[in-house]
Residue, then its C-alpha position, 0 to 999 in steps of 0.5 A: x399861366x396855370x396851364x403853362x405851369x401845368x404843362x410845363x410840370x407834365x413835361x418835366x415828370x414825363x421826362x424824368x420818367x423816361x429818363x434813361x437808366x445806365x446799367x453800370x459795369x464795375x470791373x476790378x482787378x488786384x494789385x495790377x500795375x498800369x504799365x501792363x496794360x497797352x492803353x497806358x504804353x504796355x509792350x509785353x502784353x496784348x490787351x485789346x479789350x482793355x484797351x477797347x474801353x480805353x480807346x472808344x471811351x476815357x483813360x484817366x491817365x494819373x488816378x491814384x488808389x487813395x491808400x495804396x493797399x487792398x481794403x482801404x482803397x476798396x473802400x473808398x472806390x464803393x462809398x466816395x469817402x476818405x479811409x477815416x471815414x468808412x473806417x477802413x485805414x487798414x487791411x481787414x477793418x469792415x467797412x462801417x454800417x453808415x456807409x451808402x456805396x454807389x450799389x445801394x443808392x441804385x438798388x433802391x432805384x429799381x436796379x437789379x444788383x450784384x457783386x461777385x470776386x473779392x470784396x475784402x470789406x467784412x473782416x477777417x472772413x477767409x474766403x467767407x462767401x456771400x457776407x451778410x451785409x451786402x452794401x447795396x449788392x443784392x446778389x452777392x453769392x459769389x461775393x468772397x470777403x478775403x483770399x486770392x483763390x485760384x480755383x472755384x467750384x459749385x458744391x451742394x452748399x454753394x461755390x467754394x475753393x476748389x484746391x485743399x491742402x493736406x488738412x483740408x483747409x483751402x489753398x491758392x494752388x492751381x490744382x487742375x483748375x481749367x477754362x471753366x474754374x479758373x478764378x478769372x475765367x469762373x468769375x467772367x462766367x458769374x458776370x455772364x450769367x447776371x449780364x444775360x439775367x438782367x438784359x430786360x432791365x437796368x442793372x449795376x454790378x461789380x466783378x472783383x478778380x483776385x489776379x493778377x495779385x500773387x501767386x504769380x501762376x496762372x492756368x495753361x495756355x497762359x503759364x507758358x505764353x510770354x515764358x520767353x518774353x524779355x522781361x524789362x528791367x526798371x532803372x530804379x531797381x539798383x538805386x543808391x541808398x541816397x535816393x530812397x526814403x526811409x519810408x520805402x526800404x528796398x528789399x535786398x532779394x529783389x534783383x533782376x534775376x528775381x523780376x524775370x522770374x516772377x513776370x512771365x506768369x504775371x502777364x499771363x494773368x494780365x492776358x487772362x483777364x482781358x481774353x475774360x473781359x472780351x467775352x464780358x465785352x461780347x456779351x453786352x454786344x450781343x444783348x445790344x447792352x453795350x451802349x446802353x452800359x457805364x463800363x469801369x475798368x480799374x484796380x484797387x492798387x498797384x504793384x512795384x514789380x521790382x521797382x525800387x527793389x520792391x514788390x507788392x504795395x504800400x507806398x505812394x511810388x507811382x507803380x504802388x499807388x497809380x492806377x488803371x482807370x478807364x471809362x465807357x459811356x457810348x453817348x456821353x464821353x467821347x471817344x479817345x478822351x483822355x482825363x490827365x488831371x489828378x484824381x483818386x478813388x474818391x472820385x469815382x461815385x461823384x463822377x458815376x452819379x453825375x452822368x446817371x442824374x443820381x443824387x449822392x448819399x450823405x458823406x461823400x468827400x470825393x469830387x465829380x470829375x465828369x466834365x474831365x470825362x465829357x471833355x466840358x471842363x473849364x477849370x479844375x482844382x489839380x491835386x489829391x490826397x493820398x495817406x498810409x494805412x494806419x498799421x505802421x509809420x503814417x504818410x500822406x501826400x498831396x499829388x499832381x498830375x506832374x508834381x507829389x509831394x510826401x510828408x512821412x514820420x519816417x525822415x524828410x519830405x519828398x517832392x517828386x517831379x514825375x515830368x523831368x524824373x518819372x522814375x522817381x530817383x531823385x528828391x527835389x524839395x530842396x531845390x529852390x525852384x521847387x519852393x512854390x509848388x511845395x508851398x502850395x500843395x502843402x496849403x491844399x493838405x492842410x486844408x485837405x486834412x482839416x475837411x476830412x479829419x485826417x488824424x496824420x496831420x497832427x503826426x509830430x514829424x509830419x507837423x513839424x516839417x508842415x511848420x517848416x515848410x511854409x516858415x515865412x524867410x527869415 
């Protein structure tokens, strides 16, 4: 019997030992909406390496930034934890001290790591290369703590901005910025050279592209490349003021004509990113990395364009708040799966550890969705929880892959059905049929706030209206 035992014990170390170590690709864009993308039915812009990911791995087809804004969702994304809990509510606010993001638990796992692109987690550093605390990415010189910079240069004291204005502080103009300074294509080249570096060993890095958040300008070829393209208009730009909630006022500036200014140089930069994540891509291939690799392809927000007479972000509206999310792991999730349950930021890091056989850090909220991704699952709790940066009139809302629900300071709850209404125009809390749907996302809430701390809750419109909703009939 001891011998077993010992033989047995000898196995299990053997195995462990020569457990396979997954390089781990995170690749970020900025304020990207979804539907420029051709997995998610994009019609304006090629993007066949993107759709790569998507088509020889998974597409999570309702992930949701988990606030709809820069530093926040970055946050979460890195670290598996709710906003209040990094303490990122907002844009600017460092990620706390405390925080163990996916890149630390794997550095001290041997992995060699690194970051390069906009990190947006130290501050009010702009650009502020390399900050000092580097969170688990170890190699992070190219790391930029702020700013959406359209050209990078090598100088004696390191990599800097390579446009100035007239006081000789940096600028987001193209200035000449070419095939080898370009921020996406420079940052690609970044993410080439860790690739190439680090072919031998096991490595986790994450690239972190500014585009394609505004400026809307890109570098030739592709400034001029869809400069004729019909830009298509969405319904909800015209909308009547009955159809819009108080916590989403249009912008009277925004027209039509405004949104076929702006999306040519938009989806220039849309094609700009993926011909870059082709040659990223290509890398791996020719390291024979490629299979041997968990490639993440995401953003961390949306952006309107237009829609409801907005652009930018902010607000939970599926082109602010929904997000591309594809992943690749050649021979754990199978090819073309598609994940069409309800998941957010929070999710990532469970889901990543649980197909590298990581344990997790001490604090992590979110939930290991790779049964969805390996095609496993038997039952799945459907609905999370997204809020509202701390700055303003405060938000939260409990979503499905069908249904969302928004309490707000700022006027009545909203119920959006994206099946029946996927623009988003019509308010159907009132409706009868909607009631059980209302109560039971706002007991999933309650419960969601009361697990994580979420100060909003208490938010004397938001309780009120909770109070009302789930009254017992009179």
């Amino acid at each position: 019997m001891k011998n077993l035992l010992a033989t047995l014990l000898l196995i299990a170390l053997s195995q462990a030992i020569t457990a396979k170590k997954y390089n781990v690709l995170v690749i970020q864009t900025d304020e990207h909406h979804f539907k420029t993308l051709g997995c998610y039915g994009g019609k304006s812009v090629s993007t066949p390496n993107i759709d790569w990911i998507a088509n020889n791995g998974a597409i999570a087809t309702s992930f949701y930034a988990t606030t709809p804004v820069c530093s926040p969702s970055r946050a979460a994304l890195v670290s598996g934890r709710y906003p209040q809990a990094t303490p990122v509510t907002n844009n600017n606010i460092p990620l706390g001290d405390h925080v163990v993001t996916f890149a630390e638990v794997l550095r001290r796992k041997g992995y060699a790591t690194g970051y390069s692109g906009k990190w947006h987690l130290d501050g009010l550093g702009k650009p502020q290369w390399a900050p000092k605390r580097k969170f688990g990415f170890d190699d992070n010189r190219y790391m930029f703590n702020r700013g959406h910079w359209k050209k990078f240069i090598f100088t004696k004291d390191g990599p800097r901005v390579g446009s100035r204005n007239n006081r000789g502080a940096p600028d987001y103009k193209l200035n000449g910025a070419d095939n080898q300074t370009f921020s996406t294509d420079w940052l690609a080249n970044r993410t080439i050279q860790f690739i190439n570096k680090n072919k031998n060993k096991p490595f986790c890095y994450m690239v972190s592209f500014p585009d394609p958040h505004g400026p809307n300008t890109v570098r030739t070829p592709y400034d001029k490349l869809y400069e004729n393209v019909k830009v298509p208009i969405p319904v909800s730009i015209n909308k009547p003021r009955a159809q819009t909630p108080r916590w989403a006022a249009t912008d009277p500036r925004i027209t039509a004509d405004t949104i076929r200014l702006l999306m040519p140089k938009y989806y220039g930069m849309v094609k700009c990113l993926d011909d870059n994540i082709g040659r990223i891509l290509n890398s791996l291939r020719k390291n024979k990395q490629i299979n041997e690799t968990i490639i993440v392809f995401t953003s961390d927000h949306g952006d309107l364009c237009g829609e409801h007479g907005r652009l930018n972000k902010g607000v939970p509206y599926e082109g602010s708040a929904r997000i591309p999310f594809l992943m690749f792991c050649a021979d754990k999730i199978p090819a073309g799966t598609v994940v069409k349950e309800a998941l957010s930021c929070v999710d990532f890091v469970p889901t990543l550890f649980a197909l590298t056989g990581d344990t997790l850090p001490n604090g992590v909220q979110g939930r290991d969705a790779s049964s969805l991704f390996l095609g496993t699952s038997k039952k799945w709790n459907d609905v999370i929880f997204l809020r509202s940066t701390s700055n303003g009139q405060p938000w939260l809302a409990a979503v499905t892959d069908r249904y969302k629900l928004v309490y707000s300071s700022l006027g009545q709850p909203w119920l959006f059905d994206l099946k029946v209404d996927p623009d988003e125009l019509q308010n159907a809390f009132s409706k009868h049929e909607s009631k059980p749907i209302i109560q039971e996302l706002t007991n999933h809430l309650l419960e969601y706030a009361k697990h994580t701390n979420d100060p909003y809750i208490n938010n004397k419109q938001i309780k009120s209206d909770i109070a009302q909703t789930l009254a017992p009939a009179p």
